[in-house]
C-alpha positions as CSV (number, residue, x, y, z in Angstrom):
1,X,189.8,72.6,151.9
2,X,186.6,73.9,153.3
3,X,186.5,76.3,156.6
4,X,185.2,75.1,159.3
5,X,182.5,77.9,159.5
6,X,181.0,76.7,156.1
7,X,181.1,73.3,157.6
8,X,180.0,72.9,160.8
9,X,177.9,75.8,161.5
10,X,174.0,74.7,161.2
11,X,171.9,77.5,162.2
12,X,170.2,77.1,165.5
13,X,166.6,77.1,165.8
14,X,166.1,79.4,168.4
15,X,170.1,80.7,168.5
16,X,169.1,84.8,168.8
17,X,167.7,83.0,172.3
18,X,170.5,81.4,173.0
19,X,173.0,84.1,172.5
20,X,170.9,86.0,174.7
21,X,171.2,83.3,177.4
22,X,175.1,83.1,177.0
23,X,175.4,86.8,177.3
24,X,173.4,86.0,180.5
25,X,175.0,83.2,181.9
26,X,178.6,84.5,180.8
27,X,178.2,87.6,182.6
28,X,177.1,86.4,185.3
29,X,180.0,84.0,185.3
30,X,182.7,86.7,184.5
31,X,181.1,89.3,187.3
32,X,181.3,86.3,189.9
33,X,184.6,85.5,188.9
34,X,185.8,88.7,189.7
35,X,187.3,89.5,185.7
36,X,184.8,91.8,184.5
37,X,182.2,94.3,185.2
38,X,180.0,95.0,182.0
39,X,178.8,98.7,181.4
40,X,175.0,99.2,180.4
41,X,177.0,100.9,177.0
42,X,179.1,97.8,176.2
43,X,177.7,96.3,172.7
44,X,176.3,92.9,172.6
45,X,179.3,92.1,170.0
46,X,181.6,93.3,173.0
47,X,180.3,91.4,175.6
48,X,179.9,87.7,173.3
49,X,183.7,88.2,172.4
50,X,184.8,89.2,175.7
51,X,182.6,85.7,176.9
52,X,184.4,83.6,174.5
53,X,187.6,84.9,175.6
54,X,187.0,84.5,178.7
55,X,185.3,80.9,178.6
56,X,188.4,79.8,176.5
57,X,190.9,81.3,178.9
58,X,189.4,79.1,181.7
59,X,189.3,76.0,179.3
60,X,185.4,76.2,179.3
61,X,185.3,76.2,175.9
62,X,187.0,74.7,173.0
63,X,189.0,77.5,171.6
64,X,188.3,78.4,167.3
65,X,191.3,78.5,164.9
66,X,192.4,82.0,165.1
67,X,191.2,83.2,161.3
68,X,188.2,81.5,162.0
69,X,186.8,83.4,164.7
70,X,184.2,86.2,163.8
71,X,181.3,87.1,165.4
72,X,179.2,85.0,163.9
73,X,181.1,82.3,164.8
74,X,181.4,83.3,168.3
75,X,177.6,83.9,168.5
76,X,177.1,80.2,167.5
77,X,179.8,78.8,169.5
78,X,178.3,79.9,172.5
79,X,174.6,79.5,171.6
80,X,175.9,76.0,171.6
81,X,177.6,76.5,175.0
82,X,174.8,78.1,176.3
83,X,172.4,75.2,175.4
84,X,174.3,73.1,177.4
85,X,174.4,74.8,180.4
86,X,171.6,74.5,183.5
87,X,169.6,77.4,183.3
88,X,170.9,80.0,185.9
89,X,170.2,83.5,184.1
């Protein structure tokens, strides 16, 4: 049986600008909502799973099977998410 990260994960054509978006529009989101304040010293890889987490918690985003989730596949899950929002960053 195949993984879903082998399957379904197409590279993005401009994904390293939409990560950055997400990381945009998901801090935002968090900071408004009251459930984080990111530090200048928190890691890009900190921030994207902290996102996720967050987006999933709130039933924003369709949550990964548990062994699936790395951080590759939490930068293209929310390049996709990202690229479906209205631009607000």
């Amino acid at each position: 049986m195949c993984r879903w990260t082998e399957i379904q994960m197409k590279k993005l054509k401009n994904e390293k600008e939409l990560v950055k978006k997400a990381i945009a529009i998901g801090t935002a989101y968090g900071e408004q909502r009251g459930a984080v304040e990111f530090e200048a010293t928190d890691s890009a890889n900190d921030k994207l799973e902290y996102i996720y987490r967050l987006l999933v918690h709130d039933n924003l985003l369709q949550p990964l099977p548990e062994d699936q989730v790395s951080q590759q596949a939490i930068r293209h899950k929310l390049a996709i998410w990202a690229s479906k929002q209205k631009l607000k960053a």
